[in-house]
C-alpha positions as CSV (number, residue, x, y, z in Angstrom):
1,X,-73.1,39.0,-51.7
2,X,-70.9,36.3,-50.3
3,X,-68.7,34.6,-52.6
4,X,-69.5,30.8,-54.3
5,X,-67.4,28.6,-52.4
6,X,-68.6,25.6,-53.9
7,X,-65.6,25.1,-56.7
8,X,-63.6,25.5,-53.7
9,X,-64.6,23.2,-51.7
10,X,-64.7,20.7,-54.8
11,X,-61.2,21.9,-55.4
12,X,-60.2,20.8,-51.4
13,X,-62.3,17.6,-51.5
14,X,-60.4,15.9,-54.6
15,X,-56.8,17.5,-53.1
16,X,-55.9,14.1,-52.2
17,X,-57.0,11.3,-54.8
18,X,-58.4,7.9,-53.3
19,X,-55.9,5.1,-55.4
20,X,-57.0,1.4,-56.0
21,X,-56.9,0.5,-52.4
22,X,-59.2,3.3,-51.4
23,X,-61.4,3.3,-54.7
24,X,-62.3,-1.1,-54.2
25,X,-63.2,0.4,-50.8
26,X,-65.5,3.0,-51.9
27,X,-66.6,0.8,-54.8
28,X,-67.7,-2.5,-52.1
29,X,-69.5,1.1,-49.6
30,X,-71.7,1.8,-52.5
31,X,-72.5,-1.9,-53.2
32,X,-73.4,-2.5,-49.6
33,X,-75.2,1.1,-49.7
34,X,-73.4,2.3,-46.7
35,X,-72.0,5.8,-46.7
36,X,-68.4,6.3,-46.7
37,X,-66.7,9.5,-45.7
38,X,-65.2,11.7,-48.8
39,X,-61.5,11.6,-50.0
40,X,-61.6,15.5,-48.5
41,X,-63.1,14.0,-44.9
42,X,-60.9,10.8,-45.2
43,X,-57.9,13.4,-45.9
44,X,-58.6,15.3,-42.3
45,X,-59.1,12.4,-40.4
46,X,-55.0,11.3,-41.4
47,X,-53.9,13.7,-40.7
48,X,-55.3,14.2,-37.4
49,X,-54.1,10.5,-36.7
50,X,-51.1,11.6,-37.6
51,X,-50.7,14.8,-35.9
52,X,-51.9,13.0,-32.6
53,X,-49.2,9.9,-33.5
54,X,-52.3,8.0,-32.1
55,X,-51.3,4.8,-31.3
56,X,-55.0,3.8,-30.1
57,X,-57.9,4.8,-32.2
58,X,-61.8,3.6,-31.9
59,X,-64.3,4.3,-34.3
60,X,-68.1,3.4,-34.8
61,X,-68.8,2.5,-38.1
62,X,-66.8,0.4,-39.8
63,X,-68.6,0.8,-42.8
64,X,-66.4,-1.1,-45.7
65,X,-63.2,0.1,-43.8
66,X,-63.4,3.4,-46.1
67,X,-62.8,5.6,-43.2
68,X,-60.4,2.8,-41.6
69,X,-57.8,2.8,-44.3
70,X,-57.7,6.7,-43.9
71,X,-57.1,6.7,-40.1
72,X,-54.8,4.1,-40.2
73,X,-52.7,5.5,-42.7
74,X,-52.0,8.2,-40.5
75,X,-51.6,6.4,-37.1
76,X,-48.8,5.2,-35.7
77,X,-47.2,1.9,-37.4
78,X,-47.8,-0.1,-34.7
79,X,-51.0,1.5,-33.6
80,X,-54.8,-0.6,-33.2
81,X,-57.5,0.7,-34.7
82,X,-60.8,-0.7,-33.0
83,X,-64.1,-0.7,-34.9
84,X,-67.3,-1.4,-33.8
85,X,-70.1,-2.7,-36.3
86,X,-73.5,-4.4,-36.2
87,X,-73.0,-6.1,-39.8
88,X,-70.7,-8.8,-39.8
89,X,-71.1,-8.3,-44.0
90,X,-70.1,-4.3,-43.5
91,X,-66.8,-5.9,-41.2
92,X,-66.1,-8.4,-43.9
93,X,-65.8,-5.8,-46.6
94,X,-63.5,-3.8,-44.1
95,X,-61.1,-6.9,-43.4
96,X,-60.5,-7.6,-47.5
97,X,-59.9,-3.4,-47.9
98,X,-57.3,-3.9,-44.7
99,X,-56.1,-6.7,-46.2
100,X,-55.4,-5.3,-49.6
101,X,-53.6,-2.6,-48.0
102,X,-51.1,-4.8,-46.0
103,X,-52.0,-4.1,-42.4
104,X,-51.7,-7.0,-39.9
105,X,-54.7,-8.7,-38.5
106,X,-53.0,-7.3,-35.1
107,X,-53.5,-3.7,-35.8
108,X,-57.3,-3.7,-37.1
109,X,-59.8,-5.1,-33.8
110,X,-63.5,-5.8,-35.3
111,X,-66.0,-6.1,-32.8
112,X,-69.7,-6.6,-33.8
113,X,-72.2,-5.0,-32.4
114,X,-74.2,-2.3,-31.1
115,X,-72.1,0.4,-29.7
116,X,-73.9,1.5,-27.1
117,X,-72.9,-2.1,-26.0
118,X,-69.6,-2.2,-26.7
119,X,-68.1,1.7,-25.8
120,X,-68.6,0.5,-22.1
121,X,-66.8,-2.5,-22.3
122,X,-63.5,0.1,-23.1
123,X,-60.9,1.8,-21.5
124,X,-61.4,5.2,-19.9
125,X,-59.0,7.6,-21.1
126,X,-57.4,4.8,-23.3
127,X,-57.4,6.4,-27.2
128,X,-55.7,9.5,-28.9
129,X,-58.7,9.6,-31.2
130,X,-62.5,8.3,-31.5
131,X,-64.6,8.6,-34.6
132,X,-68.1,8.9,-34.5
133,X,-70.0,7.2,-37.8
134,X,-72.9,5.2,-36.6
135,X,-76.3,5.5,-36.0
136,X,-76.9,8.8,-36.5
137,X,-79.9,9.2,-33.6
138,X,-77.5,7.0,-31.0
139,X,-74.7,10.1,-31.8
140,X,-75.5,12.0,-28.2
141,X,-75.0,9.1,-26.5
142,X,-72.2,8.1,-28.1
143,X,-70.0,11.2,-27.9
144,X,-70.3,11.1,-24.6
145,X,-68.7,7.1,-24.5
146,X,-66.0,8.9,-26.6
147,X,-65.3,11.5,-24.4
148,X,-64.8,9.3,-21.4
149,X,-62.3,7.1,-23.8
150,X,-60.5,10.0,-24.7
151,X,-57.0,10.9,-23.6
152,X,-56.5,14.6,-23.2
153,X,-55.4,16.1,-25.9
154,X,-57.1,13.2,-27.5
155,X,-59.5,14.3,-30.7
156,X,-63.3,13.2,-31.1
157,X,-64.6,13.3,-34.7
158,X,-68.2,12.8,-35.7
159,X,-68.9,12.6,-39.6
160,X,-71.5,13.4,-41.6
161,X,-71.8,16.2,-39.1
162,X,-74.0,18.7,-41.6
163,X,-76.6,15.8,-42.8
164,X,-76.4,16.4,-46.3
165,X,-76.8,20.1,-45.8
166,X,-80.2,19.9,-43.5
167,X,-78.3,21.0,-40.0
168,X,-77.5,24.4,-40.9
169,X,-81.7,24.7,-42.4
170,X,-83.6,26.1,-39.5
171,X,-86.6,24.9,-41.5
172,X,-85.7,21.1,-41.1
173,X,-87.2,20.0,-38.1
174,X,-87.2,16.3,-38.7
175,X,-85.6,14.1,-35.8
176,X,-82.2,13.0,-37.0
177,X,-81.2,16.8,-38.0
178,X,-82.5,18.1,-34.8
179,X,-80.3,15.3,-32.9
180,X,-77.0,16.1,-35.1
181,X,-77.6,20.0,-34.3
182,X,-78.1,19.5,-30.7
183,X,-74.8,17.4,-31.0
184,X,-73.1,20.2,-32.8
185,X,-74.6,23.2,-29.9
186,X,-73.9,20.9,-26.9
187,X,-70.0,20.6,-28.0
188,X,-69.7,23.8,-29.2
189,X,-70.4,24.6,-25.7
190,X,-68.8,21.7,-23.9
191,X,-65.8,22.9,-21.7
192,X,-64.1,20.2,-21.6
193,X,-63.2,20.4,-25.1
194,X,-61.9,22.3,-28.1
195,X,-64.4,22.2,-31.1
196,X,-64.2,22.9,-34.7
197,X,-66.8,21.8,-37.6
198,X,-65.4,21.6,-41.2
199,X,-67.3,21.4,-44.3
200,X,-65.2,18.7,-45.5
201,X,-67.4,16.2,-47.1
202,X,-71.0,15.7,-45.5
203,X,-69.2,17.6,-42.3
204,X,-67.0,16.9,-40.0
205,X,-67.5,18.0,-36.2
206,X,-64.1,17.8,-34.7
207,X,-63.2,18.3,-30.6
208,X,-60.0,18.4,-28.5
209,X,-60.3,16.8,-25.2
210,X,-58.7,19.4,-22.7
């Protein structure tokens, strides 16, 4: 019988507490009902940032700016963080979380709207890092936008990769868990890049661009 993991993952999730910054942020998500990444998944994606020393990064979903405090703690001083967001309410609650952290209005680009309308409009080959957190039945599509705007050696990350658990069922059939586990297959198989999918949080599906 396989071991239970679950107090260690519990254990690995809380490794890194959120402080006040972080915890307003996660406070204003659950008030606009919008899911943030975990402190466990928020933990990954700095340091990824920072291994990279990304100096560009774009992410879909901006959420409250939960996951946008965590990548830009780990990028670069200097580096831009684009986010992409149909709710101009979500962006707001994003802006005061970047605000109460201290970063300049320089380093933290909001652009509303859809992203399927917006990934086009940006430079091939021009980020160290691209996180995927929108819609979850738009994800195909969108990974591939984020592979074209990856630098190699640049790092793709799509949360909430397991779906609460129902990606891994072979019973659930339904059409969003179907489209995150073809996501998961077609990168897994995807030459041109280097995948991994953690169980931090709700799942994180993370891929090197060769």
């Amino acid at each position: 019988m396989a071991p239970d993991k679950s107090v260690s993952w519990a254990y690995s999730e809380d490794f890194l507490p959120a402080d006040d910054v972080l915890l307003r942020a996660y406070d204003r998500a659950s008030q606009l009902g919008v899911p943030a990444v975990s402190t466990g998944t928020g933990a990954v994606l700095r340091l990824v940032a920072a291994a990279l020393r990304a100096g560009a990064v774009a992410e879909v979903g901006t959420g409250a700016g939960v996951s946008g405090l965590w990548l830009l703690r780990g990028m670069a001083p200097d580096g831009v963080l684009t986010t992409i967001d149909t709710e101009v309410e979500h962006q707001r609650a994003a802006k005061d979380a970047f605000a109460e952290e201290g970063v300049r209005s320089t380093r933290a680009r909001t652009i509303t709207g859809r992203a399927l309308d917006v990934l086009p409009r940006l430079t091939d080959g021009g980020y160290d890092m691209v996180l995927v957190d929108g819609d979850p039945l738009e994800t195909p599509a969108t990974v591939e936008h984020a592979l074209r705007l990856l630098r190699p050696g640049g790092v793709l990350a799509v949360a909430h990769a397991l779906s609460a658990d129902r990606v891994p069922d072979p019973a659930r059939r339904d059409e969003l868990t179907t489209t995150l586990r073809e996501v998961t297959r077609s990168l897994r198989d995807d030459e041109r890049v280097v995948p991994a999918l953690l169980p931090s949080g709700d799942g994180l599906l993370l891929a090197a661009r060769r």
